[in-house]
Biotite code that builds the C-alpha atoms (Angstrom):
import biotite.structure as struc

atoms = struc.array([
    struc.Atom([0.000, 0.000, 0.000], chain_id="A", res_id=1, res_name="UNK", atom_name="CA", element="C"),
    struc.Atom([3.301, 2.621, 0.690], chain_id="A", res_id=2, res_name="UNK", atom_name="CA", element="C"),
    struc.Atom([4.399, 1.885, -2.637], chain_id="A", res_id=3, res_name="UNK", atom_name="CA", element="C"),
    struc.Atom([0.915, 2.568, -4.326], chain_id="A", res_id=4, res_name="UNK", atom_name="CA", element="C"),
    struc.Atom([0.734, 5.519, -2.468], chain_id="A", res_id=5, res_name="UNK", atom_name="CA", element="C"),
    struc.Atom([4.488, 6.652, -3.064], chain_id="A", res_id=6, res_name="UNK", atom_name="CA", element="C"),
    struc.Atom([3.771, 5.916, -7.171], chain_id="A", res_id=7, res_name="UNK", atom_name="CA", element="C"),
    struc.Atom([0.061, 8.123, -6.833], chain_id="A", res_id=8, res_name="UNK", atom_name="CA", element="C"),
    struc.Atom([2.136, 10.705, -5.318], chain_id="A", res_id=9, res_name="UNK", atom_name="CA", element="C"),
    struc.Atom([4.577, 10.467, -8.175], chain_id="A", res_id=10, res_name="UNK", atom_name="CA", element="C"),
    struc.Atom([2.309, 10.609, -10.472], chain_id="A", res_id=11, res_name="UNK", atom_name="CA", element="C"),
    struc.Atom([0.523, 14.128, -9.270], chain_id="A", res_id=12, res_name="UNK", atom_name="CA", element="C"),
    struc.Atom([3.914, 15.489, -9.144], chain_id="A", res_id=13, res_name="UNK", atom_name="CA", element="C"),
    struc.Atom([4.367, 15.026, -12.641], chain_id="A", res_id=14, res_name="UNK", atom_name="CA", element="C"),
    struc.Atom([0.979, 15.773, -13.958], chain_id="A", res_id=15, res_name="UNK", atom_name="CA", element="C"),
    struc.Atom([1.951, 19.601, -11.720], chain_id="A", res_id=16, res_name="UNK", atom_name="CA", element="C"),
    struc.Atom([5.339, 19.434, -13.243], chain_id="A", res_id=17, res_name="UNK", atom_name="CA", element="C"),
    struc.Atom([4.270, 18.695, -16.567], chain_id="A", res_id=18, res_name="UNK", atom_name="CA", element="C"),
    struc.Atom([1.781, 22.120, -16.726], chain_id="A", res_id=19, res_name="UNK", atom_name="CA", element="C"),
    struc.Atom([-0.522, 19.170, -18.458], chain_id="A", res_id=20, res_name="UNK", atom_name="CA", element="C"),
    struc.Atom([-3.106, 19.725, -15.671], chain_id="A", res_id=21, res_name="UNK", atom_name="CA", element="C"),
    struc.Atom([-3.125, 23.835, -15.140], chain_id="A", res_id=22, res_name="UNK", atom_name="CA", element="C"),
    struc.Atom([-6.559, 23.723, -14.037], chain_id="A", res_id=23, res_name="UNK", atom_name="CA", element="C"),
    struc.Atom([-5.484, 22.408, -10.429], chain_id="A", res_id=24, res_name="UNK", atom_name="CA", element="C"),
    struc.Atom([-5.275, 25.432, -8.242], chain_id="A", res_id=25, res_name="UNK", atom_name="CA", element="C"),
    struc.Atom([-1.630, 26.292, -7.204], chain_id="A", res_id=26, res_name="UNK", atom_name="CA", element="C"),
    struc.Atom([-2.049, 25.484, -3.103], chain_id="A", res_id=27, res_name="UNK", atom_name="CA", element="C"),
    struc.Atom([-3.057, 22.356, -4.600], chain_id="A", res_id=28, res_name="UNK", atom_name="CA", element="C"),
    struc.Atom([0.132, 21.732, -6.987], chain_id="A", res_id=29, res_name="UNK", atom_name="CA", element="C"),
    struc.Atom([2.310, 23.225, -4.303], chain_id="A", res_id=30, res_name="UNK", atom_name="CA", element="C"),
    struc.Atom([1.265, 20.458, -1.634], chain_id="A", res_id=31, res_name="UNK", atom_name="CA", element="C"),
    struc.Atom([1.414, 17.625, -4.155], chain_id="A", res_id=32, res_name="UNK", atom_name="CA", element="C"),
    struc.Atom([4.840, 19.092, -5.098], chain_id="A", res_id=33, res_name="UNK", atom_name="CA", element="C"),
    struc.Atom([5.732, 19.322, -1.315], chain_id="A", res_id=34, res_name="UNK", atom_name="CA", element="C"),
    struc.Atom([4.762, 15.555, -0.716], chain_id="A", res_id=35, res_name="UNK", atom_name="CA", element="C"),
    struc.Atom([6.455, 14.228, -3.938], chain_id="A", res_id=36, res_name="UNK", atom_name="CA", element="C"),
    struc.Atom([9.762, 15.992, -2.693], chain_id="A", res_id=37, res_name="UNK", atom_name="CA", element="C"),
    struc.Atom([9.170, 13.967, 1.061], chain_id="A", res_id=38, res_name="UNK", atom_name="CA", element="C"),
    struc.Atom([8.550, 10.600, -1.127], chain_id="A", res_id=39, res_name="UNK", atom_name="CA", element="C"),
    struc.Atom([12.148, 10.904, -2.040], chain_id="A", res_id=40, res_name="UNK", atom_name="CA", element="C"),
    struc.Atom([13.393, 11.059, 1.256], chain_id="A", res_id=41, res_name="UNK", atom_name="CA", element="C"),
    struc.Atom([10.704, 8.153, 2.322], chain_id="A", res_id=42, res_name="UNK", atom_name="CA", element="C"),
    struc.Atom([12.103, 5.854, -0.595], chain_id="A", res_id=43, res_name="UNK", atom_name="CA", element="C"),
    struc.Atom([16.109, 6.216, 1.192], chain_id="A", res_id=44, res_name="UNK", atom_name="CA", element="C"),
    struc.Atom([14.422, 5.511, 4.208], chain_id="A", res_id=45, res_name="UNK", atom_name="CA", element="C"),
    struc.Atom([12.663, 2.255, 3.132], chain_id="A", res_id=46, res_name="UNK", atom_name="CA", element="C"),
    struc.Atom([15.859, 1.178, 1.421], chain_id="A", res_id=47, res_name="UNK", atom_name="CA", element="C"),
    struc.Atom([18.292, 1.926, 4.952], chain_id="A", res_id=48, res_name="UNK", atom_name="CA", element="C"),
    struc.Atom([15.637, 0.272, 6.955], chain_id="A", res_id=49, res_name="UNK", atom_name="CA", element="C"),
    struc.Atom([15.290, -2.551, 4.342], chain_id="A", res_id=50, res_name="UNK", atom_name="CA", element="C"),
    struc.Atom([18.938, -3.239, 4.213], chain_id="A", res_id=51, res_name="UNK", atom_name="CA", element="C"),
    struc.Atom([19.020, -3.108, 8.012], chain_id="A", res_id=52, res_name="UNK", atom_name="CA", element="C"),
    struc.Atom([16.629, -5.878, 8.163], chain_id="A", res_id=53, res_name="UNK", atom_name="CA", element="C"),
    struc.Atom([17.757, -8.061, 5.689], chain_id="A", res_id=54, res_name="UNK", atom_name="CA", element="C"),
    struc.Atom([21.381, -7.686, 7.568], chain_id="A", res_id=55, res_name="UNK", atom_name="CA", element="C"),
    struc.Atom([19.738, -8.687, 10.709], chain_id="A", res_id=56, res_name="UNK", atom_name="CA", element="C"),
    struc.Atom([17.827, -11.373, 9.338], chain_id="A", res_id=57, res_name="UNK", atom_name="CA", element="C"),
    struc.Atom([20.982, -12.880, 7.723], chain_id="A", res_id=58, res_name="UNK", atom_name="CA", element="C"),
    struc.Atom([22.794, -13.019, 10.553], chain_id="A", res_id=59, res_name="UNK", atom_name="CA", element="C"),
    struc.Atom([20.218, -14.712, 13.237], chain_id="A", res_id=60, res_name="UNK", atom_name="CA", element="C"),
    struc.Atom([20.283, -17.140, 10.178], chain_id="A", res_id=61, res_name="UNK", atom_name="CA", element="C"),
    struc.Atom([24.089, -18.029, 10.166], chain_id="A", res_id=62, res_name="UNK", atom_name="CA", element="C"),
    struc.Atom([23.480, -18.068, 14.004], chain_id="A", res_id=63, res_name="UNK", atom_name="CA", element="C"),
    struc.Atom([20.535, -21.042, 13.462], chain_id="A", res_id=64, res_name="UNK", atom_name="CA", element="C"),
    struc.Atom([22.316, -22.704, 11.562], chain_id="A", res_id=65, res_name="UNK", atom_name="CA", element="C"),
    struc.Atom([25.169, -23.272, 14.275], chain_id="A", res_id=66, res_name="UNK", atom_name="CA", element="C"),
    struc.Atom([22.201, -24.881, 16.708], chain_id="A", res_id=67, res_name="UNK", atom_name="CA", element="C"),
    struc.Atom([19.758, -27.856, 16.842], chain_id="A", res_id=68, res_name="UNK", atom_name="CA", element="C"),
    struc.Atom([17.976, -27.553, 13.533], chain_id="A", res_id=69, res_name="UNK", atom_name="CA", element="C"),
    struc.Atom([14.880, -29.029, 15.000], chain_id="A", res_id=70, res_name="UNK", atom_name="CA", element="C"),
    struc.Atom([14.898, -27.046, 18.449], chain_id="A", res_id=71, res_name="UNK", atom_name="CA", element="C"),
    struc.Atom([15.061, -23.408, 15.991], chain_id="A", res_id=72, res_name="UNK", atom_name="CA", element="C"),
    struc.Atom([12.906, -25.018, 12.641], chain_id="A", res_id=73, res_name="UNK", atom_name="CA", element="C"),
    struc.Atom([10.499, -22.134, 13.573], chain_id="A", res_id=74, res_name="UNK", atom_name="CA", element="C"),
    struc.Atom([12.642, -19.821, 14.325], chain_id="A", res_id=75, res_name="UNK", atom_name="CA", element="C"),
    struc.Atom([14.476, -20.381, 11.115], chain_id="A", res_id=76, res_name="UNK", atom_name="CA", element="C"),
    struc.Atom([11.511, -20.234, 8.822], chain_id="A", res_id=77, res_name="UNK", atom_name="CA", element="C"),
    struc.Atom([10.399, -17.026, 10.465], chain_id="A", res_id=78, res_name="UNK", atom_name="CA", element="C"),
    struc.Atom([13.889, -15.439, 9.882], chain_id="A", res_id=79, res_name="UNK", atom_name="CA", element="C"),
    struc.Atom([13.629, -17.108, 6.357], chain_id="A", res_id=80, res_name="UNK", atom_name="CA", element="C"),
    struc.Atom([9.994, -15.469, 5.929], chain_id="A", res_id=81, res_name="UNK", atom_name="CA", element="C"),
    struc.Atom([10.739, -11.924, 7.415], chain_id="A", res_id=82, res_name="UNK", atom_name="CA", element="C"),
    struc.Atom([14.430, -11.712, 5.450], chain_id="A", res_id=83, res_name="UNK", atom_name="CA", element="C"),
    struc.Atom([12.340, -12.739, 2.082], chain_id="A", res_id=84, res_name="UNK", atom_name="CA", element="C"),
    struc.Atom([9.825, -9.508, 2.906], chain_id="A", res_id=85, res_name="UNK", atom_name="CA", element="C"),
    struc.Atom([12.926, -7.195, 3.508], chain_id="A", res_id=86, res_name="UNK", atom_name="CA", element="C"),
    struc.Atom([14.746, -8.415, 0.342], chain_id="A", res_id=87, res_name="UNK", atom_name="CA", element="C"),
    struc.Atom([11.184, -7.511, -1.406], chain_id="A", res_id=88, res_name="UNK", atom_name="CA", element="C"),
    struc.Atom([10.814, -4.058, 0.224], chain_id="A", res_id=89, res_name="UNK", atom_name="CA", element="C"),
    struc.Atom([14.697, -3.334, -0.864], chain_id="A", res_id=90, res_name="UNK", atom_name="CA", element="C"),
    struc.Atom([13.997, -4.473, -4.303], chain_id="A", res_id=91, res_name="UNK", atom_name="CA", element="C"),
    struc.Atom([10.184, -2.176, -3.958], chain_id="A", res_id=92, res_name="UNK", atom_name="CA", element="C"),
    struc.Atom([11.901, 0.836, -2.392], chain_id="A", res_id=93, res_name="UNK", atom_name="CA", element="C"),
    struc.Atom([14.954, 0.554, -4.974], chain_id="A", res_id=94, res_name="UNK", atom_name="CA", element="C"),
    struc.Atom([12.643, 0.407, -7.941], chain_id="A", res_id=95, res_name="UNK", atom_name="CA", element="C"),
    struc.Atom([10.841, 3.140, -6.575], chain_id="A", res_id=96, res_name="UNK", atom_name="CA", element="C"),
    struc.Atom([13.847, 5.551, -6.142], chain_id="A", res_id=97, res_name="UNK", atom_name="CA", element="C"),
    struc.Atom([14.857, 5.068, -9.766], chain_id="A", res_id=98, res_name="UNK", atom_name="CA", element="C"),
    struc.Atom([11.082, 5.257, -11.267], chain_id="A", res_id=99, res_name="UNK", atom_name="CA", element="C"),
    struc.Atom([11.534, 8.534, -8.817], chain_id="A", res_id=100, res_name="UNK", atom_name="CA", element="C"),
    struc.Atom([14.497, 9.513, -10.585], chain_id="A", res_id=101, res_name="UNK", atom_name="CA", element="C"),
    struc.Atom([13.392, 8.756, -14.302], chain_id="A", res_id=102, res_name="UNK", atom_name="CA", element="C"),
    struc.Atom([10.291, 10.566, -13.575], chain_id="A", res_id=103, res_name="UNK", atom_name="CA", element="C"),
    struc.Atom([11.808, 13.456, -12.220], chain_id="A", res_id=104, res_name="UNK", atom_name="CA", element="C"),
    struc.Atom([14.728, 13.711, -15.130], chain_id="A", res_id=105, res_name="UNK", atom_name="CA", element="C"),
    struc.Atom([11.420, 12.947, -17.447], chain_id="A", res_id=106, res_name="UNK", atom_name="CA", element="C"),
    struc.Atom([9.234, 15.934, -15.890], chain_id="A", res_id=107, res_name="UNK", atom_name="CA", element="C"),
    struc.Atom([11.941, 17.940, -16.506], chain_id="A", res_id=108, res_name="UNK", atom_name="CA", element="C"),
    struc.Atom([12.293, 17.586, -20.019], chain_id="A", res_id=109, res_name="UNK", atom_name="CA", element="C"),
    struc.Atom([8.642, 17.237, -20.703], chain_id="A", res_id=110, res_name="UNK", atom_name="CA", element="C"),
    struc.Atom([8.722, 20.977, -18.743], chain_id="A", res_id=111, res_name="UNK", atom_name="CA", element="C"),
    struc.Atom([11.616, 22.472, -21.247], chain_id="A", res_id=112, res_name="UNK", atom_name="CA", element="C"),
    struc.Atom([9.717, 21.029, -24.344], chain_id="A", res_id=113, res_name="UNK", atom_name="CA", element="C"),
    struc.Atom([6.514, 22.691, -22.852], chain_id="A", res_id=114, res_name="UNK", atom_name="CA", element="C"),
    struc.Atom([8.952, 25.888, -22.705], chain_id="A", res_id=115, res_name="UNK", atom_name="CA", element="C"),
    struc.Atom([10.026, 25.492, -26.023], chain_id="A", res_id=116, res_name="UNK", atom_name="CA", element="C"),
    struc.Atom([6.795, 25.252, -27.909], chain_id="A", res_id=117, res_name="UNK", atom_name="CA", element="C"),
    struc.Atom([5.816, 27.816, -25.875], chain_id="A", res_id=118, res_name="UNK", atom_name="CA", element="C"),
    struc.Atom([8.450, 30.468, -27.032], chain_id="A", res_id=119, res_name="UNK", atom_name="CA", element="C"),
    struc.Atom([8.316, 28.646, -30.450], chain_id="A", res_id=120, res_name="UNK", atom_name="CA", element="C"),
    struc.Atom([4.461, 29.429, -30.788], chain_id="A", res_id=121, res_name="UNK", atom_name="CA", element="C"),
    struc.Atom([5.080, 33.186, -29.299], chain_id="A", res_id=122, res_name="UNK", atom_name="CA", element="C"),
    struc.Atom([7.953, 33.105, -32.402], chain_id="A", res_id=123, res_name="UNK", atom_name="CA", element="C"),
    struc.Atom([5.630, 32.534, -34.738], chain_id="A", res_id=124, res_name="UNK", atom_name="CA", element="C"),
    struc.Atom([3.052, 34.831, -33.751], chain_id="A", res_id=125, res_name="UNK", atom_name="CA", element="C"),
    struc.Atom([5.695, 37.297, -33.549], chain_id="A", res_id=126, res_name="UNK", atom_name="CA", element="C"),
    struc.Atom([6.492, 36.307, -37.174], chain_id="A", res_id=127, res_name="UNK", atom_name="CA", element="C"),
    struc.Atom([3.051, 36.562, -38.217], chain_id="A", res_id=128, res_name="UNK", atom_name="CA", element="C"),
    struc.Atom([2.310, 39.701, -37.155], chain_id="A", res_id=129, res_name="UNK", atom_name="CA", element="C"),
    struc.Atom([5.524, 41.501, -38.414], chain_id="A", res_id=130, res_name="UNK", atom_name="CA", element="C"),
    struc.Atom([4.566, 39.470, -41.931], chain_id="A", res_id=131, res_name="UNK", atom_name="CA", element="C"),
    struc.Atom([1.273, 41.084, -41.854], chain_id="A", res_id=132, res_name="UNK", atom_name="CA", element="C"),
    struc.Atom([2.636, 44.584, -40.957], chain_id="A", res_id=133, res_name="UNK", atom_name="CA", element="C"),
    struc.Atom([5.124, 44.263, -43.746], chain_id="A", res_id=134, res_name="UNK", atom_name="CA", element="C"),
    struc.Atom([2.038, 43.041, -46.570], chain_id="A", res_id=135, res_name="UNK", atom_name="CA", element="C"),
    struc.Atom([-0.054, 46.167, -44.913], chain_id="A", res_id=136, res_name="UNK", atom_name="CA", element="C"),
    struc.Atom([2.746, 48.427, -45.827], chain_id="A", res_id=137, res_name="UNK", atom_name="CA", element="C"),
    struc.Atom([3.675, 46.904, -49.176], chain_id="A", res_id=138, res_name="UNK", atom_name="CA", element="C"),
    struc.Atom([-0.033, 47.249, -50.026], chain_id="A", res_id=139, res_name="UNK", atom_name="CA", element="C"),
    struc.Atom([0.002, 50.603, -49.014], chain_id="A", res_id=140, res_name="UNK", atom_name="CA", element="C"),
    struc.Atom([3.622, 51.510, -50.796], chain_id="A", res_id=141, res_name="UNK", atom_name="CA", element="C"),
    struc.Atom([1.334, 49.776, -53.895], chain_id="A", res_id=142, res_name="UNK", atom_name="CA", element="C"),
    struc.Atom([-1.510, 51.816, -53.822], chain_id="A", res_id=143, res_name="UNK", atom_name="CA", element="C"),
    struc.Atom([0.118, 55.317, -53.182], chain_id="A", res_id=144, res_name="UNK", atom_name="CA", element="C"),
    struc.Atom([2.469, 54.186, -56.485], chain_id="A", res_id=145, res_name="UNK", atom_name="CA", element="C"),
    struc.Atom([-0.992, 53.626, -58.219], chain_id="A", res_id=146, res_name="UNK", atom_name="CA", element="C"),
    struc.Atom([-1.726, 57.084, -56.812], chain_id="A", res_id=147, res_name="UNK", atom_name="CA", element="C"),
    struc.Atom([1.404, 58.690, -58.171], chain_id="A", res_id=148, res_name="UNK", atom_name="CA", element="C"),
    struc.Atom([1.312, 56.730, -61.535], chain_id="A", res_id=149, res_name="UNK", atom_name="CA", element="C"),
    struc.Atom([-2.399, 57.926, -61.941], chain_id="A", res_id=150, res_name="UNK", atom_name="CA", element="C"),
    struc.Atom([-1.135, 61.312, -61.366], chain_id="A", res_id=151, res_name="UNK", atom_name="CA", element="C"),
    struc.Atom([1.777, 61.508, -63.072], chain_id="A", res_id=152, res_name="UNK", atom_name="CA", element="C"),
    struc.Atom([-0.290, 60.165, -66.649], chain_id="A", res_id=153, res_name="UNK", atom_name="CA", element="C"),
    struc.Atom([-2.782, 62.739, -65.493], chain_id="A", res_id=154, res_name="UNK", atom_name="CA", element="C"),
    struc.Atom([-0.139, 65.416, -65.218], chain_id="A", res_id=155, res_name="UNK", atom_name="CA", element="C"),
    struc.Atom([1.094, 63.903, -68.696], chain_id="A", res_id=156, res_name="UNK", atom_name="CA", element="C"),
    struc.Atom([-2.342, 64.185, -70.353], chain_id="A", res_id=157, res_name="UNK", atom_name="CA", element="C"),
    struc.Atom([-2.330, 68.148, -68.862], chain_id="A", res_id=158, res_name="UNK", atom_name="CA", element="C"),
    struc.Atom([0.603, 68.842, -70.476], chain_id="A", res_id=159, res_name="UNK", atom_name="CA", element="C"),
    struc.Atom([-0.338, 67.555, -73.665], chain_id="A", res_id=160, res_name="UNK", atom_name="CA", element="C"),
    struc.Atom([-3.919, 69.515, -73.735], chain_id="A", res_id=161, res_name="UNK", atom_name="CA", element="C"),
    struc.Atom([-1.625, 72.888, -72.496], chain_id="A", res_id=162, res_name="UNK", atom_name="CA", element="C"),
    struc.Atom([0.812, 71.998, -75.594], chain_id="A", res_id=163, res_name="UNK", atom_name="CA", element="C"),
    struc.Atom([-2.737, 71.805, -77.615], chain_id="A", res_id=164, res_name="UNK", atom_name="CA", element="C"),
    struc.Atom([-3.773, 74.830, -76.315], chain_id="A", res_id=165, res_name="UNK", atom_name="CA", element="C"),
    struc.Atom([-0.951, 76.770, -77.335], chain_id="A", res_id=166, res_name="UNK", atom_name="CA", element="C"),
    struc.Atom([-0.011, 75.934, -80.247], chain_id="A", res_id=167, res_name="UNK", atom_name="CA", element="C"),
    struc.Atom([-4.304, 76.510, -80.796], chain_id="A", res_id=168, res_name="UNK", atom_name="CA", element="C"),
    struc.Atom([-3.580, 80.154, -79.485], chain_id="A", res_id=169, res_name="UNK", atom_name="CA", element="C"),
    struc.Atom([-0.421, 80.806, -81.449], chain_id="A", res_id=170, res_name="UNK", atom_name="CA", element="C"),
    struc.Atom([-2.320, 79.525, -84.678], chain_id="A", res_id=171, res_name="UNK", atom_name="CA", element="C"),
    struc.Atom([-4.989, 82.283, -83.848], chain_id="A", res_id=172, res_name="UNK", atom_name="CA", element="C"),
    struc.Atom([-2.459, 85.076, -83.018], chain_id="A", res_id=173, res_name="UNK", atom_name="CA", element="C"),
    struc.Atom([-1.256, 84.625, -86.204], chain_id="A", res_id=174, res_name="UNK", atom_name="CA", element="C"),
    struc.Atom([-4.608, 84.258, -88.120], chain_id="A", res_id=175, res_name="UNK", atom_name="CA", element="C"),
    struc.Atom([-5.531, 87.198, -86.401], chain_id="A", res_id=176, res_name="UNK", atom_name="CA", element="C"),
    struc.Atom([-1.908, 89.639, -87.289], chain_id="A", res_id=177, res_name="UNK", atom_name="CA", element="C"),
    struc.Atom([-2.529, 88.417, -90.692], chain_id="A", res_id=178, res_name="UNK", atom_name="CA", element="C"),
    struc.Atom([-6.019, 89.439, -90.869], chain_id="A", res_id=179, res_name="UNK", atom_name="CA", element="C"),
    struc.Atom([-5.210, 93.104, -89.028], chain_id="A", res_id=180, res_name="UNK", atom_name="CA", element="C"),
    struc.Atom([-2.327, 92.843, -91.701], chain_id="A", res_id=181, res_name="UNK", atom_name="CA", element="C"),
    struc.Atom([-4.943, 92.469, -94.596], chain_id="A", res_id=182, res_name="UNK", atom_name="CA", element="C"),
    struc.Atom([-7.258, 95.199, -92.827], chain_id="A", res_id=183, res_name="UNK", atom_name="CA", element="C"),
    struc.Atom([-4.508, 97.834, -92.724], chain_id="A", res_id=184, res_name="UNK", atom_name="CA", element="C"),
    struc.Atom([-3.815, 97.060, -96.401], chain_id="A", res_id=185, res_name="UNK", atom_name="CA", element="C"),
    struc.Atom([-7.239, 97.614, -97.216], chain_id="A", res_id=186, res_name="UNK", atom_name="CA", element="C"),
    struc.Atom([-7.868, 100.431, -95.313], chain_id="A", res_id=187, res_name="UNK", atom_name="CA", element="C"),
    struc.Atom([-4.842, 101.878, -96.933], chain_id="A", res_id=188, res_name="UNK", atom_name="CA", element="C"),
    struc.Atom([-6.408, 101.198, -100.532], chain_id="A", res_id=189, res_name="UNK", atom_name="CA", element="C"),
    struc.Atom([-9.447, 102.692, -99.529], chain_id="A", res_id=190, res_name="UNK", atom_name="CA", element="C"),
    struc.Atom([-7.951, 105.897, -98.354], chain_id="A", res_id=191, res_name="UNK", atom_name="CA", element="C"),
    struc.Atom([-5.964, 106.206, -101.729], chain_id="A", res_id=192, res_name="UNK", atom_name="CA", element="C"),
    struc.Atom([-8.997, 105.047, -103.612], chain_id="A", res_id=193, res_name="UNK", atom_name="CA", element="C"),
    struc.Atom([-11.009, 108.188, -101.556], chain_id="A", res_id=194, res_name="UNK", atom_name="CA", element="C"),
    struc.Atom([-8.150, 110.840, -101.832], chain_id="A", res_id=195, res_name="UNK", atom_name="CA", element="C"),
    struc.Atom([-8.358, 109.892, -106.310], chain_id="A", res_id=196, res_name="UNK", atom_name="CA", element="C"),
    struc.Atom([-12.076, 110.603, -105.893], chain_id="A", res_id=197, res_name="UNK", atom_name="CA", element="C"),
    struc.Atom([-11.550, 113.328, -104.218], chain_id="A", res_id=198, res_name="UNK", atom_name="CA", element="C"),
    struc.Atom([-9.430, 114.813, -106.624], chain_id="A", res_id=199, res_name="UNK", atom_name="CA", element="C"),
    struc.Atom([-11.595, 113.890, -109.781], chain_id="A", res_id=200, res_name="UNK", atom_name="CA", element="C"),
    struc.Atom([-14.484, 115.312, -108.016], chain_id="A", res_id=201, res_name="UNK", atom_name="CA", element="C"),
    struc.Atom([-12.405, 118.791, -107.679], chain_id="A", res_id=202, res_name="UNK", atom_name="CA", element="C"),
    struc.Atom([-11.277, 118.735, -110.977], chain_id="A", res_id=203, res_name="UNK", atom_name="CA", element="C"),
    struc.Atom([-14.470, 118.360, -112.356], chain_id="A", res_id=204, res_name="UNK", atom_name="CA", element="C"),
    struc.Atom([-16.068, 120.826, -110.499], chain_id="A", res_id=205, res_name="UNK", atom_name="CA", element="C"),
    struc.Atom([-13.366, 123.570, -111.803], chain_id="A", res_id=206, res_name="UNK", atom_name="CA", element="C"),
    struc.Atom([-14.393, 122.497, -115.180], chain_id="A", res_id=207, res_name="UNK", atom_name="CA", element="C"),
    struc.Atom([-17.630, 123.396, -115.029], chain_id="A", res_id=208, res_name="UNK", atom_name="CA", element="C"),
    struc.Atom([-17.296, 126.533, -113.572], chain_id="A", res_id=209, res_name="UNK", atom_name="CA", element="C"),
    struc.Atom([-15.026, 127.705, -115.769], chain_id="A", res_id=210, res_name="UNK", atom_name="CA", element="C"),
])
């Protein structure tokens, strides 16, 4: 029953250990770890009090064996019976102390594998999150050089209806010099043309009066 008990214990220590049961409240852990850490002291004592015995019992035996086998038959089959149940609590305890052991070294790798995927999973979180900052900022770097490309073929097509525009408006100046041109040319015939009547109209006149 000590060694059932001893392995039950063993086996809440690892479970707190472990971090595989984190729903146990901590004063609970911390008195399971408490009494998993006094097992290990309990399985040296078993093993020093079953080595004890089983030197005790070995040596009323060598001292039956020197007297009247019949008179000590008891005797000797009680020393026989109570050395076999300290060999078995040696062996018990022993295997206990090293299932303590393995557990233990066991716990404490399950614990820095626990640690591991823990930091590995905050990694990759970390990872995920700068990867999705970096897309949000290519997609924005993206859409303001849509921006800027739309502007700049914008600012393209300006320039192009400004160069229209111009060359529209220096078309017309000269249409309209060269019209003014033709105007003053006319309006230069048309004062000659009026100064001639003029002067037929005064020679005529002087004609007739004389």
């Amino acid at each position: 029953m000590a060694f059932i008990f001893q392995i039950k214990l063993l086996e809440e220590y690892w479970k707190y250990e472990s971090h595989l049961f984190q729903t146990v409240p901590r004063s609970v852990g911390v008195i399971v770890y408490g009494l998993a850490a006094c097992s290990q002291s309990d399985f040296v004592i078993n093993i020093k009090d079953a080595i004890r015995e089983m030197r005790k019992y070995s040596n009323e035996l060598d001292e039956n064996k020197h007297a009247d086998h019949g008179h000590h038959l008891d005797v000797e089959m009680q020393s026989h019976m109570r050395l076999f149940r300290s060999q078995r609590n040696f062996y018990i305890s022993g295997f206990s102390l090293f299932l303590w052991v393995v557990l233990q070294r066991l716990t404490s790798l399950i614990s820095r594998l626990a640690v591991a995927m823990a930091e590995k999973e905050a990694a990759l979180r970390q990872a995920k999150s700068a990867s999705d900052a970096a897309s949000q900022m290519l997609a924005s770097d993206k859409k303001k050089e849509k921006v800027d490309d739309s502007a700049t073929i914008e600012l393209k097509e300006l320039k192009e209806v400004n160069r229209k525009l111009q060359k529209e408006n220096e078309a017309a100046l000269k249409q309209a010099k060269s019209v003014s041109d033709e105007y003053d040319r006319l309006l230069k015939e048309h004062t000659a043309l009026q100064e001639k009547f003029s002067k037929l109209s005064n020679e005529e006149g002087s004609k007739k009066s004389d």
